[in-house]
C-alpha positions in Angstrom: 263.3 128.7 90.8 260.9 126.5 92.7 257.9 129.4 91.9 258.8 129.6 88.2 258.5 125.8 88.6 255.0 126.1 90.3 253.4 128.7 87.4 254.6 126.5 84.6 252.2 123.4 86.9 249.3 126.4 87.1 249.6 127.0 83.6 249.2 123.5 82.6 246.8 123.1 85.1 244.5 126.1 83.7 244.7 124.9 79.7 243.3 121.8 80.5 240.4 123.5 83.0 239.8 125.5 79.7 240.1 122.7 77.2 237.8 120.6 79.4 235.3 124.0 80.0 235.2 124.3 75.8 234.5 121.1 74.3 232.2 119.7 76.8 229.0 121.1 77.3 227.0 121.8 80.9 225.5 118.5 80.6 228.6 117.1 79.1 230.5 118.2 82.1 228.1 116.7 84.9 228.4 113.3 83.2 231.9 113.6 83.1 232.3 113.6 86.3 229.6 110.7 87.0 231.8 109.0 84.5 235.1 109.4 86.3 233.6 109.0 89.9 232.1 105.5 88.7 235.2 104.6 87.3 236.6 105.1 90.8 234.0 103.0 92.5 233.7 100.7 89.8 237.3 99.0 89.9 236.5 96.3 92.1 234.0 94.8 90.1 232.9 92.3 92.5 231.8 94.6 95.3 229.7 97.1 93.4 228.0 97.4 90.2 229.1 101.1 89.3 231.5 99.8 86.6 228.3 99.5 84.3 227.8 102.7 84.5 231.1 103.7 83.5 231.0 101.6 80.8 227.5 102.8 79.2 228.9 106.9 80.0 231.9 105.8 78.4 229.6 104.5 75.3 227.6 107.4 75.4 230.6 109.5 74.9 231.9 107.7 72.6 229.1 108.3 70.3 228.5 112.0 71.2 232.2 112.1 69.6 231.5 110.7 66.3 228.5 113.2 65.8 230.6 116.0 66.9 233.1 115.4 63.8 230.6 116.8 62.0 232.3 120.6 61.0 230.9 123.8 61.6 229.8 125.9 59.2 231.8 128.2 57.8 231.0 132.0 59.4 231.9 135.9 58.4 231.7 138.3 61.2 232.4 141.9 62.3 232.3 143.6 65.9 230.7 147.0 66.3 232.0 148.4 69.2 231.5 151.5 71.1 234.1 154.3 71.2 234.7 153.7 75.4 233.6 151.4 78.4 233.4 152.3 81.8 235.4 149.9 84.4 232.5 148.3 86.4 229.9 149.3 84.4 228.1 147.1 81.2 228.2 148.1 77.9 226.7 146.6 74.7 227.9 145.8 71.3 226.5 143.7 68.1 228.4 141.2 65.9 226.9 141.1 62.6 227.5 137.5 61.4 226.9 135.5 58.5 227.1 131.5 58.2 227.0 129.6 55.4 223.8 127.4 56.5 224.0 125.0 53.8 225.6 122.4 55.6 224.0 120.0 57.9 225.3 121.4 60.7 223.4 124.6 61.1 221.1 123.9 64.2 222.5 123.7 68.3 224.8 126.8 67.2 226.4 129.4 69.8 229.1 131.8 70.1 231.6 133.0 72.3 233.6 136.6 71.5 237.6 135.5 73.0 239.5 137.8 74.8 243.4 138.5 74.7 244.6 136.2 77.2 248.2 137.0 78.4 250.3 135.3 80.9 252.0 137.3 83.7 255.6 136.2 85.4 256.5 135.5 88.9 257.7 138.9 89.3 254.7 140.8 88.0 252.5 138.3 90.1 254.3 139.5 93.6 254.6 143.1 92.4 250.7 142.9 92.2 249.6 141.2 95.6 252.3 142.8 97.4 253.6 139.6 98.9 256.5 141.4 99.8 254.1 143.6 102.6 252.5 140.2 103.8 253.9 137.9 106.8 256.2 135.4 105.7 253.8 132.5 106.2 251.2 134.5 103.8 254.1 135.0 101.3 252.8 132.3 98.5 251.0 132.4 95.7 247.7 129.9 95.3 246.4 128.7 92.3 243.5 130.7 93.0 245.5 133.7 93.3 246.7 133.0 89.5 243.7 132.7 88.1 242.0 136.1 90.0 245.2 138.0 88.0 244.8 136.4 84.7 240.9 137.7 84.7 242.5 141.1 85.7 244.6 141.1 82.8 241.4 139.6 80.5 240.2 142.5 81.6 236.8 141.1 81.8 234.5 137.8 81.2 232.6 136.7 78.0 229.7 134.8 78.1 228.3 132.4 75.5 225.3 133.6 73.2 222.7 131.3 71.0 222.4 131.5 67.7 219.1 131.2 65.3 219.4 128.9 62.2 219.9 131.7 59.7 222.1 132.5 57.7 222.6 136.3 58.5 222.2 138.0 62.0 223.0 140.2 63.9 223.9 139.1 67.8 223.5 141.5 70.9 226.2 140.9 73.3 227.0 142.8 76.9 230.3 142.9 79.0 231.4 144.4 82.1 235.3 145.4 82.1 236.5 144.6 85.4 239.6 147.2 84.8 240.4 150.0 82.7 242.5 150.1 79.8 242.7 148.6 76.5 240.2 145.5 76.1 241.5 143.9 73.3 239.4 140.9 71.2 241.6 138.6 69.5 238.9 136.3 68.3 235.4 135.0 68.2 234.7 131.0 68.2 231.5 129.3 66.7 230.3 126.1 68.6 228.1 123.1 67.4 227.0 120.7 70.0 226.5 117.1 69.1 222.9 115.9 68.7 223.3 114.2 72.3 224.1 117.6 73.9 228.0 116.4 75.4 230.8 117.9 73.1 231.2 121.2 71.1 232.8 121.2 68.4 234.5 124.7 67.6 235.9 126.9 64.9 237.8 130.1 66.0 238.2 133.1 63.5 241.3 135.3 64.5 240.0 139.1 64.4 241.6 141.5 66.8 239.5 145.0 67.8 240.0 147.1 71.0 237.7 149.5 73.2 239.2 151.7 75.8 237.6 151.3 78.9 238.0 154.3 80.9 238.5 154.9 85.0 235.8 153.9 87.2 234.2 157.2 88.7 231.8 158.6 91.8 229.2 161.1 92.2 231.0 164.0 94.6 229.4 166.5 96.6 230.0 170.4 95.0 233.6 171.5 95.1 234.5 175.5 94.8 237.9 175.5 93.4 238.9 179.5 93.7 242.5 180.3 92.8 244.8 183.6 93.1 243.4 185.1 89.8 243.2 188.4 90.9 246.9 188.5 91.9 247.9 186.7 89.2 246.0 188.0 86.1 247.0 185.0 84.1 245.4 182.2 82.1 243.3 180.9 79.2 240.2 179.5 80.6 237.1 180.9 82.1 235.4 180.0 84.6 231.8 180.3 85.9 230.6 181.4 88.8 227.5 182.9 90.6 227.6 186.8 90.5 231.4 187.7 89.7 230.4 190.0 86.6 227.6 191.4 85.0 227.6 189.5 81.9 225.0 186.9 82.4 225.9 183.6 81.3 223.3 181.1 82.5 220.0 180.1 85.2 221.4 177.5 87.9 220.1 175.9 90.8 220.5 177.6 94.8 223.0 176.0 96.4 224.3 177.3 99.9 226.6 180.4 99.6 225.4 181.5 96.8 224.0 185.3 97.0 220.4 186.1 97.3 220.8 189.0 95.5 221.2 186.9 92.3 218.0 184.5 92.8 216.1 185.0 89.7 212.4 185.1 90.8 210.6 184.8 87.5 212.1 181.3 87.3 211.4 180.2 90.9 207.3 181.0 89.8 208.1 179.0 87.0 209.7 175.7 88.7 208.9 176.2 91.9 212.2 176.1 93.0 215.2 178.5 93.7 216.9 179.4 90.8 220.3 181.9 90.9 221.9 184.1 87.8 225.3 182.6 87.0 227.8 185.3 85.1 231.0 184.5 83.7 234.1 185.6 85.3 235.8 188.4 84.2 239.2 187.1 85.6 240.3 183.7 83.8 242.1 181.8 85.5 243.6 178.2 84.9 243.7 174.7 86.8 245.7 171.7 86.8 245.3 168.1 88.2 248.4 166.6 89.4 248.2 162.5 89.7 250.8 160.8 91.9 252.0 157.7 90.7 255.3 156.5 92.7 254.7 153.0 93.2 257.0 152.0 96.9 254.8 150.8 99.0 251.4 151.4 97.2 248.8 148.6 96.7 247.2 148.1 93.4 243.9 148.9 95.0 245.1 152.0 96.4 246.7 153.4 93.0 243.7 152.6 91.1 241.8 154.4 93.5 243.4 157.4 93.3 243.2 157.4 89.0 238.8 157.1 89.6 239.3 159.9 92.5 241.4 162.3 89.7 238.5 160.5 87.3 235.8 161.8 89.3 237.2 165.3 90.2 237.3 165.6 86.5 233.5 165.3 85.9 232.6 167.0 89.4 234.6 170.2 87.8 232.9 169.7 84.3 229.7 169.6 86.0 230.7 172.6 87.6 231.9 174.4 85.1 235.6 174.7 85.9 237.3 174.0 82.8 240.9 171.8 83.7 243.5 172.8 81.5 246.1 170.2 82.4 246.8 166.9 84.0 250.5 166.1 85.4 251.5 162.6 85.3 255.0 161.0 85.5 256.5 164.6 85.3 254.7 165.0 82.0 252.4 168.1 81.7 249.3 166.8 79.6 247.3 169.8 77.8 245.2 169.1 75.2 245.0 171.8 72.1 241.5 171.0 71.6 238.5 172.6 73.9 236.4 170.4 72.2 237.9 166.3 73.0 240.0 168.0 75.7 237.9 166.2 78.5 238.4 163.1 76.3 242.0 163.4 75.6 242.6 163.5 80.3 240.1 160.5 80.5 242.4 158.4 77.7 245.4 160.0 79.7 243.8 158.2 82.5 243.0 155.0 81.2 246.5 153.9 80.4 248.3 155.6 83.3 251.0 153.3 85.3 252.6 153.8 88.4 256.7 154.3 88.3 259.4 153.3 89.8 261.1 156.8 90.3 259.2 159.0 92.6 259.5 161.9 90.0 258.1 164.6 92.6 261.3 164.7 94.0 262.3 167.0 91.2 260.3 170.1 92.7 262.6 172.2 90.5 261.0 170.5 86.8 257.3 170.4 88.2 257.4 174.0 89.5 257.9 174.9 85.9 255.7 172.8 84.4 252.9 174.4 86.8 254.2 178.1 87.4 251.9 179.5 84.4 248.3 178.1 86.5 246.8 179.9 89.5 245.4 176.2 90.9 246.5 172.9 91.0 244.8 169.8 92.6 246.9 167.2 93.6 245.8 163.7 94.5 249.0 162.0 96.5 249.5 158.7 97.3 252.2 159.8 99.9 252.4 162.3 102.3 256.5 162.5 102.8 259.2 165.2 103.1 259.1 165.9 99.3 255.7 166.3 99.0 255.2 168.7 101.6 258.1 171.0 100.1 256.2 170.7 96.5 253.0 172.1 98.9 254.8 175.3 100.3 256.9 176.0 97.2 253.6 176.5 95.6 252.1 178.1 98.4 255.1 180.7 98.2 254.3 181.4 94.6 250.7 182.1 95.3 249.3 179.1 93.3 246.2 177.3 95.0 246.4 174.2 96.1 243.6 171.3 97.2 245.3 168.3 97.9 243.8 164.9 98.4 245.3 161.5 99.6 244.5 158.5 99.1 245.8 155.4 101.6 245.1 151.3 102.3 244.3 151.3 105.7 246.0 147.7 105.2 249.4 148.4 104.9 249.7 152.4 106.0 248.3 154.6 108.5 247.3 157.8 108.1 250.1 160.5 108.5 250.0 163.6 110.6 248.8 166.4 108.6 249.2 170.5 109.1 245.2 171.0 109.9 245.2 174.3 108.2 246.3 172.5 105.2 243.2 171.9 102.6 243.8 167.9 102.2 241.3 165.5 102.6 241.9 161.4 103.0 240.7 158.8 101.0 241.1 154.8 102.0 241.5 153.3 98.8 238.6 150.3 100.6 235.5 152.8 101.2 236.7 154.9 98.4 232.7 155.7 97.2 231.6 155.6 100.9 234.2 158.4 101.3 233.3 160.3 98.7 229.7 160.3 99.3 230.7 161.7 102.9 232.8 164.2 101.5 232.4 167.9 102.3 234.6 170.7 101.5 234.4 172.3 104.8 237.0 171.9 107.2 
């Protein structure tokens, strides 16, 4: 009761921050609060002289409000946005806008593009810090706190851009998601300062658009994902490989382990560099990525990075080569029937994954059927408990690869005891590209 009291004060609290942060402008702000602090001093009239200069702010603003009843112009706009974005990484985009410059009030224009702002409950407040994890006398939320998961939800920060005095233009404006996920626009405001430079007046166009801003990735070192094709004979997807037939599919740069017999010397003349033959395998074989997503006891930092580690292994395999046929999430098996968008279709997947409440591994019986028809799956846990490791050795005992990967916060878990002759390697969700970077196959 008494913390569904104290958001409904953090609410009212943040729409006037914003009211005051919108209709006042930088200068407008900084003799504000010259205003209100002379006003303070100023009360005892006989002791200090500050009071005049409350009263001549006070006159100043008074004026800077009559001249900012003058209305905006009237404006047409539309948003050209990209297909994706990147989490943590700028993108661009143009608004094509026309105002009607007629009026007088043409000149001191800018504009600011408006998020979707929604507002969050107690409940999805503590699910997010994981108050629950924290020491009693830790267990509170700040206003501070409120505002940092209101931004996340935003899902990023708009900044405001200058217009020119004519009457058709086209603005460039760059934002950096902070999150993946849909980033929707719900509308775009037009501001007028007064000729004094203290108050904007405003006029906000509904228009709702979204972009998809996808997982945020890391460059990994080379990764040889080999399955039981031979045994298995099955699948639909090749892969490539250096020197497994004698069809030849492609030149390559040496890396280590790769056989000498296959260095193409006409090209290292050429480039001055080692260059191998690459032929396509004449066994196809197929992989899967399997995406844990129980959410007991899992930060949000940690599940988020384990979505850009399955991100990442994603374009280290592209890179590679190795074509992923599936993704498994929430005991769903995602295939796309496109070759083409099918590296598009797992990165949407990703964008708009959620954790669950159900720890859905536990039915070994329904996954094992979703994956019995691939020789390799690559799972990327966020636990490493009894259910887990009979998933592992069930698949072991139907001669399906595995390379497993788990991801931890060092903050609230330590790292579990692991079979060394199993192929997993540990993340922490806090040096996540620092881990990464380190990162070597060999074990």
């Amino acid at each position: 009761m008494l913390s569904r009291f104290v958001l409904k004060q953090f609410l009212r609290v943040y729409r006037y921050e914003r009211w005051i942060l919108n209709h006042f402008t930088e200068t407008g702000h900084i003799l504000l609060l010259l205003m209100f602090l002379a006003g303070i001093y100023g009360i005892d009239t006989h002791a200090t002289l500050s009071f005049q200069l409350f009263v001549l702010l006070l006159i100043l603003f008074f004026f800077a409000f009559l001249l900012s009843l003058i209305p905006v112009p009237e404006y047409h706009f539309e948003r050209k946005l990209p297909r994706y974005a990147t989490a943590d990484v700028a993108f661009n985009y143009l608004i094509k806008l026309k105002i009607n410059i007629s009026k007088p009030a043409s000149h001191n224009l800018s504009l600011i593009d408006g998020l979707d702002q929604p507002f969050p409950d107690y409940p999805t407040l503590k699910n997010f810090f994981q108050l629950h994890l924290k020491p009693w006398y830790q267990r509170y939320l700040s206003y501070q706190n409120w505002r940092e998961f209101l931004r996340t939800l935003r899902g990023a920060d708009t900044h405001v851009s200058t217009l020119k005095a004519i009457a058709t233009q086209e603005v460039s404006c760059s934002i950096t998601p902070i999150r993946r996920g849909k980033l929707v626009f719900s509308h775009l405001t037009l501001m007028k300062s007064d000729l004094l430079g203290l108050i904007n007046s405003r006029i906000s166009v509904p228009h709702t658009d979204q972009i998809l801003v996808l997982p945020k990735w890391y460059e990994m070192p080379d990764i040889c994902l080999t399955g039981h094709s031979e045994l298995r004979r099955l699948g639909l997807s090749q892969s490539v490989k250096s020197g497994c037939s004698t069809e030849f599919y492609q030149l390559s740069d040496y890396r280590p382990g790769d056989s000498i017999n296959h260095i193409h010397w006409k090209s290292v003349a050429r480039h001055g560099k080692l260059m191998v033959k690459q032929f396509q395998n004449e066994v196809i074989q197929k992989n899967a990525l399997l995406l844990d997503t129980f959410a007991e006891n899992v930060s949000h930092d940690q599940f988020e990075a384990a979505v850009s580690l399955t991100t990442s292994l994603l374009f280290q395999f592209k890179k590679e080569w190795v074509n992923i046929d599936a993704i498994v999430l929430n005991d769903t098996l995602y295939e796309s029937h496109s070759s083409i968008f099918q590296m598009d279709y797992f990165l949407e997947t990703l964008a708009i994954v959620e954790t669950e409440e159900e720890d859905w591994i536990r039915n070994i019986d329904r996954i094992i059927n979703l994956i019995s028809d691939f020789d390799t799956l690559v799972c990327v846990f966020l636990h490493w408990d009894h259910n887990r490791q009979l998933l592992v050795q069930a698949l072991n005992s139907m001669q399906i690869s595995v390379m497993l990967f788990y991801v931890l916060d060092s903050r609230i878990s330590a790292q579990p005891e692991i079979d060394p002759r199993l192929p997993m390697f540990q993340f922490d969700c806090l040096n996540l590209e620092q881990d990464l970077t380190n990162f070597s196959i060999a074990k």
